[in-house]
C-alpha positions in Angstrom: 153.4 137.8 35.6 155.2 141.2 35.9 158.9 141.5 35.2 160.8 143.7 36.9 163.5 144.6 34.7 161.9 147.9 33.6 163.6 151.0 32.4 160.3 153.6 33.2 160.1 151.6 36.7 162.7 152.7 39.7 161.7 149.6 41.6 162.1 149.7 45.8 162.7 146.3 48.2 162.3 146.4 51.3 163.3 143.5 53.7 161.9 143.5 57.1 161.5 147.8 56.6 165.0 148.5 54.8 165.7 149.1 51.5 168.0 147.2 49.4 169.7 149.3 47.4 171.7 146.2 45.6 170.5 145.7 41.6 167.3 143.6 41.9 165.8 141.5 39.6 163.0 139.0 39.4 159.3 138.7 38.7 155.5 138.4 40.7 153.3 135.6 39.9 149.7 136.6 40.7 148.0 133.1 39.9 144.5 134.3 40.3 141.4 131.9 41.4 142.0 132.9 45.0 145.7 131.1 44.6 148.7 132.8 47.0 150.4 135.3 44.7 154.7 135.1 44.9 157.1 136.9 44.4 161.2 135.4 43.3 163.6 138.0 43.3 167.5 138.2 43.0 169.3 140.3 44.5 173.5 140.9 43.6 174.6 141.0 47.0 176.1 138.2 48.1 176.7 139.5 52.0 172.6 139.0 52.3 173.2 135.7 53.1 174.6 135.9 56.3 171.7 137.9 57.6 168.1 136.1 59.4 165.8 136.4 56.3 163.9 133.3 56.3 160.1 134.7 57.7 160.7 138.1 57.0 158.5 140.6 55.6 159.0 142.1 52.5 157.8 144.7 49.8 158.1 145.3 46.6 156.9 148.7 45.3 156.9 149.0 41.7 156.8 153.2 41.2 156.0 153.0 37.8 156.1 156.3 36.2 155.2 157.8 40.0 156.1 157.1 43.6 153.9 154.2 44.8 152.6 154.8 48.3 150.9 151.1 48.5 153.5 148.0 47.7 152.2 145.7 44.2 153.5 143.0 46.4 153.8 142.5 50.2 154.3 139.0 51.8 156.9 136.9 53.8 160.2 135.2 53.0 159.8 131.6 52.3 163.1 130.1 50.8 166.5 131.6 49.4 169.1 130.6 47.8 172.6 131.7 48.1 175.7 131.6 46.0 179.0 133.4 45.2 177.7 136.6 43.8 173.9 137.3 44.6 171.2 135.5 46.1 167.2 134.3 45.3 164.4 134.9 47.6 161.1 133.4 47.2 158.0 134.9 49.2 154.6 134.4 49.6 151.7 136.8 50.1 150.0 137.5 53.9 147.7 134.9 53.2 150.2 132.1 53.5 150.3 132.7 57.4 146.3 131.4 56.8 146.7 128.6 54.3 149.2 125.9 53.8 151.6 124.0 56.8 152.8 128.3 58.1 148.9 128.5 58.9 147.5 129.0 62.0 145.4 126.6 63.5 141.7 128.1 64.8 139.1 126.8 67.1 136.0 127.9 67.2 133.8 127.3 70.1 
């Protein structure tokens, strides 16, 4: 798990390509054993809310001690929870849109 409260980090969010430049906090769980890794952040903006984020892409980019050109964490928007002054996403890596009830169905003939 990976906190992102970090003075030597300058951490970057990006929601479906834009950068939220409100105070962000949170952490990644990477669970390991070929589990989905996820990511719960916070963000102190509370006019996020009103915007279409459920299913949206979203990276993290850690930039600790350097400018990261790869994200530690890029998946989808999952659930979020609003209230007066900030609000809490939960995502899930790319491989959710595999696994799980978001997957897609195959058929191979």
């Amino acid at each position: 798990m990976s906190d992102l409260d970090n003075t030597f980090q300058s951490v970057n969010l990006f929601i479906n390509k834009k950068e939220v430049l409100s105070k962000v906090s949170g952490n990644i769980s990477f669970a390991g054993s070929n589990q989905l890794n996820s990511l719960t952040v916070t963000i102190e903006n509370p006019d996020l809310q009103n915007s279409a984020l459920y299913n949206k892409p979203i990276e993290l980019y850690l930039n600790d001690g350097s400018i990261d050109s790869v994200p530690i964490f890029r998946g989808f928007i999952k659930s979020l929870t609003p209230s007066e002054k900030k609000i809490t996403l939960t995502a899930t890596d790319v491989r959710s849109l595999l696994q799980g009830n978001d997957g897609l169905k195959i058929t191979l003939t």
